[in-house]
C-alpha positions in Angstrom: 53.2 83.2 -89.1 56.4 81.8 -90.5 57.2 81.7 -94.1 57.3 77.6 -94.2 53.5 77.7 -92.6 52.6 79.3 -96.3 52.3 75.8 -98.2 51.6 74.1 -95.5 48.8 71.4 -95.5 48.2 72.1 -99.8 49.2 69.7 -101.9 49.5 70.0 -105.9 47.9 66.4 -106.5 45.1 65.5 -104.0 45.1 62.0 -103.6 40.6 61.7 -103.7 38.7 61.1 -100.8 37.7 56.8 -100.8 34.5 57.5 -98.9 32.6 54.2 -97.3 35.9 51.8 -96.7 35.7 51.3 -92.5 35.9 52.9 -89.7 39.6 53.3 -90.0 39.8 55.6 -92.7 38.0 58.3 -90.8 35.0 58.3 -93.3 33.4 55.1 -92.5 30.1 53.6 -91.3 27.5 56.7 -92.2 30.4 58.2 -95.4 29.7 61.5 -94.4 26.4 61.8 -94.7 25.7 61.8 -91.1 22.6 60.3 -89.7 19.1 59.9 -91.0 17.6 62.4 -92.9 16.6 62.8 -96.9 20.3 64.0 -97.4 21.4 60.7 -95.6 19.5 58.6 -98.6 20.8 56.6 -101.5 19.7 58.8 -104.6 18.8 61.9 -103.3 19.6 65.6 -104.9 18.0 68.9 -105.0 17.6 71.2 -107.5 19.2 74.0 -107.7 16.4 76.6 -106.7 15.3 74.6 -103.7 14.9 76.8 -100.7 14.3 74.1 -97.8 10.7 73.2 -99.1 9.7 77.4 -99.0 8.7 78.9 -101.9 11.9 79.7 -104.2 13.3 82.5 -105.0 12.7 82.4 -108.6 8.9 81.7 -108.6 8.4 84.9 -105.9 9.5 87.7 -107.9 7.2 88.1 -110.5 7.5 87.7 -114.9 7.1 90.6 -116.8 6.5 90.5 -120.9 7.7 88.3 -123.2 11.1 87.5 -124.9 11.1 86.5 -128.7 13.6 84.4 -129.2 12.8 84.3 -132.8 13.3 88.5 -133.6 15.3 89.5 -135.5 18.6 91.9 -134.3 18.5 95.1 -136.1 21.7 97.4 -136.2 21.1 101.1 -137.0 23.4 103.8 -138.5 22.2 107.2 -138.3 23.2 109.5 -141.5 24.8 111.7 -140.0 27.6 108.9 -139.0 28.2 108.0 -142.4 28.5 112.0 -143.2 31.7 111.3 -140.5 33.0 108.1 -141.6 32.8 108.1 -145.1 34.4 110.1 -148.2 32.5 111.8 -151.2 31.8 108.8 -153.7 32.6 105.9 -151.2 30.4 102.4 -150.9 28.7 101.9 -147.8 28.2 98.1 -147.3 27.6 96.3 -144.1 31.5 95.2 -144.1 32.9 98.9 -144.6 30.2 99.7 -141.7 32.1 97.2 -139.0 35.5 98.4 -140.2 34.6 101.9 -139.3 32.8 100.7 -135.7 29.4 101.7 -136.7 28.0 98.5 -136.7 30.1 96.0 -134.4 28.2 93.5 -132.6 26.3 90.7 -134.2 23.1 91.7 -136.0 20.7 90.2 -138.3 19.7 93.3 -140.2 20.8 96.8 -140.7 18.6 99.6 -140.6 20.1 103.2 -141.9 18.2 106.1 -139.5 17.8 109.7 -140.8 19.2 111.6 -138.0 21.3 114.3 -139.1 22.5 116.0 -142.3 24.5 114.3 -145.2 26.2 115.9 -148.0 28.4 113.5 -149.5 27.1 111.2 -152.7 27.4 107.7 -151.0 26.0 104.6 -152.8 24.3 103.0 -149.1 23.3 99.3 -149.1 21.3 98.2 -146.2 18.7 96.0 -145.4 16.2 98.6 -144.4 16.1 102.3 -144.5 13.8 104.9 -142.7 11.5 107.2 -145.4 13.9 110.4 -143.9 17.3 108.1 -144.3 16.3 107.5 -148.0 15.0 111.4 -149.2 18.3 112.6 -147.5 20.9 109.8 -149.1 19.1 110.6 -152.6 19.3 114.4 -152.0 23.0 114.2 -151.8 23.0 112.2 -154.8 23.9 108.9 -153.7 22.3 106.1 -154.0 20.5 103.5 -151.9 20.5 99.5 -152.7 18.1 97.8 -150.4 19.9 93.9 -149.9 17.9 90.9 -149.1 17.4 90.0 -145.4 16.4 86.8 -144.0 13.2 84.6 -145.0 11.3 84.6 -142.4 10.2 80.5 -141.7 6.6 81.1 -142.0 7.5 82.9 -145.5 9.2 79.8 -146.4 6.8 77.5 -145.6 4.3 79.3 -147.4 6.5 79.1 -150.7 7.1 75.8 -150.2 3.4 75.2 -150.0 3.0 77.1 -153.1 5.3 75.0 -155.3 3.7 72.0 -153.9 0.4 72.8 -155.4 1.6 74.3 -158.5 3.8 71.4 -159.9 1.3 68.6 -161.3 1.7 64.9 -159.0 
């Protein structure tokens, strides 16, 4: 191989293929398509799981449970990773959580775990905490704020249904 056969043959700007113009352009008469056939037809396509007409892929292998796509993502934070990250007397909030990496990725709701010893008086707010998260934040002496998560839609409805009825037509 030479070093002018590199770039041979590629071109930065493609001139586009004009498909169906004669037999002189070199894709004439059949355009490519060849001859007879359901590929050969006017509006034919195939989706993209078809297998020649066998069973595909994707309907063989079989389903197992179920996916809510409606759950809610729960980060947890064990104590004793606050006992690491934090001072005597600091605020734990969700936002002092992500700027020490204990709760990075995207989450709904934050759930503070009991595993491990704490010492240090922290004032934790959270979403949820566990019964042994809770006895060992208030041992220390700190305190715990439980913060509001989201409304669940069914929740909503029924309050909306509530204050329906309750206001006079």
């Amino acid at each position: 191989m030479n070093l002018d056969d590199v770039h041979r043959g590629i071109k930065r700007f493609k001139k586009r293929r004009r498909i169906g113009r004669g037999p002189g352009s070199g894709w004439g008469k059949t355009a490519g398509r060849g001859h007879k056939g359901q590929k050969s037809r006017a509006g034919w396509s195939a989706a993209a799981t078809f297998q020649g007409g066998a069973m595909p892929l994707v309907r063989r292998v079989p389903k197992r449970g179920f996916n809510n796509k409606f759950a809610l993502t729960v980060a947890t934070v064990n104590v004793a990773d606050l006992e690491r990250a934090f001072q005597d007397g600091d605020q734990v909030t969700p936002e002092s959580l992500r700027a020490n990496s204990l709760a990075k990725s995207r989450w709904d709701l934050l759930k503070i775990l009991g595993d491990g010893q704490l010492t240090k008086k922290l004032k934790v707010s959270a979403h949820r905490f566990s019964q042994s998260a809770k006895e060992k934040i208030e041992k220390a002496g700190g305190e715990v704020v439980v913060l509001p998560g989201k409304t669940p839609l069914a929740v909503k409805q029924k309050l909306k249904r509530k204050e329906a009825a309750s206001t006079p037509a």
